[in-house]
C-alpha positions as CSV (number, residue, x, y, z in Angstrom):
1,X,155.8,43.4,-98.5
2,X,155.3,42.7,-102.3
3,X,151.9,40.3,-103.5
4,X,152.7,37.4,-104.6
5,X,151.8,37.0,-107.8
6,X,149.0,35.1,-109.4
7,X,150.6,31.7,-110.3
8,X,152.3,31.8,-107.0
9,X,148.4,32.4,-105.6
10,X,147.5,29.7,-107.8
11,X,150.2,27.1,-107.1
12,X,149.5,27.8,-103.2
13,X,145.5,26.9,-103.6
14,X,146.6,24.1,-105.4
15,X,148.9,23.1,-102.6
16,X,145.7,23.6,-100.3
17,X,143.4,21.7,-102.4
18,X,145.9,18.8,-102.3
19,X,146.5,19.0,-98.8
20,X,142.6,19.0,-98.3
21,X,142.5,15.6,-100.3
22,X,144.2,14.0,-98.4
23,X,142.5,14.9,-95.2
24,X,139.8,14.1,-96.7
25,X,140.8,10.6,-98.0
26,X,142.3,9.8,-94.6
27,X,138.9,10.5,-93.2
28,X,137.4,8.2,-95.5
29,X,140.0,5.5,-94.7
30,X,139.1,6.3,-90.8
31,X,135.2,5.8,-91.1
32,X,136.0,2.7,-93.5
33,X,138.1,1.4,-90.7
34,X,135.6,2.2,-88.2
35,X,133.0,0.4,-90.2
36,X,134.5,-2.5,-90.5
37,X,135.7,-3.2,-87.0
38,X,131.9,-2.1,-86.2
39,X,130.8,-5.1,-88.5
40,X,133.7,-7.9,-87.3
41,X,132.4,-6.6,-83.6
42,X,128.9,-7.4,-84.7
43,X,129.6,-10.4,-86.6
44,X,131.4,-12.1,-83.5
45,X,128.8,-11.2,-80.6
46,X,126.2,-13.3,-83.6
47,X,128.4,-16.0,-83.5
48,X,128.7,-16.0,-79.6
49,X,124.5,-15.7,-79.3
50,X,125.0,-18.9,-82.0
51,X,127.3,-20.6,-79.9
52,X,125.1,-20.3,-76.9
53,X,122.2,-22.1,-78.5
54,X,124.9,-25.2,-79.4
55,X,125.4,-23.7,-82.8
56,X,129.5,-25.1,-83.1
57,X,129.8,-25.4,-86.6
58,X,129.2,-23.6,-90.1
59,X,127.2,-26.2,-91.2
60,X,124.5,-26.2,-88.2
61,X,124.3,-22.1,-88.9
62,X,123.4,-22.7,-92.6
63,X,120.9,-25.3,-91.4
64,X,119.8,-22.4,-89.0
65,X,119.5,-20.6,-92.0
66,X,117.9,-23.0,-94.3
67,X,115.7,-23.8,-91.7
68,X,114.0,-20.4,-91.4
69,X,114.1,-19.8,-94.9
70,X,112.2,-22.7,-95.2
71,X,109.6,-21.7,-92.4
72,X,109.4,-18.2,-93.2
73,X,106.3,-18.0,-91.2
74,X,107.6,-18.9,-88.2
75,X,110.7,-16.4,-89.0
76,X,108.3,-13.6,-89.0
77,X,106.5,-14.7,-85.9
78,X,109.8,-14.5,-83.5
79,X,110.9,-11.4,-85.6
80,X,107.5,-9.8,-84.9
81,X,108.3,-10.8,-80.7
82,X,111.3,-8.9,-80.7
């Protein structure tokens, strides 16, 4: 069996390197993906805790949100108890 010569060698690692990349890029999509449903997950079971307390609208959650950056005493009180 004859060696294969060096640009044949070379033209093979570069086949592997590209075949690497794109592992490795559909990894990254993957954990991106993950991430995001990790976040939309999180984000909904906040809204559902909101909605519990009567929180219906945006507009009540930004005054939820103005009003504890307003009292940011009282913000770091109930942090501090949980």
């Amino acid at each position: 069996m004859a060696r294969k010569s060096i640009a044949e060698r070379m033209a093979d690692l570069d086949h592997q390197q590209q075949q690497l990349q794109a592992r490795k890029e559909a990894l990254e999509a993957q954990a991106k993906q993950q991430a995001r449903k990790q976040r939309t997950r999180t984000l909904i079971q906040i809204g559902g805790i909101l909605a519990t307390c009567g929180v219906t609208t945006v507009e009540e959650a930004q005054q939820v949100q103005a009003y504890a950056q307003a009292h940011e005493s009282w913000w770091a009180q109930w942090r501090s108890t949980t």
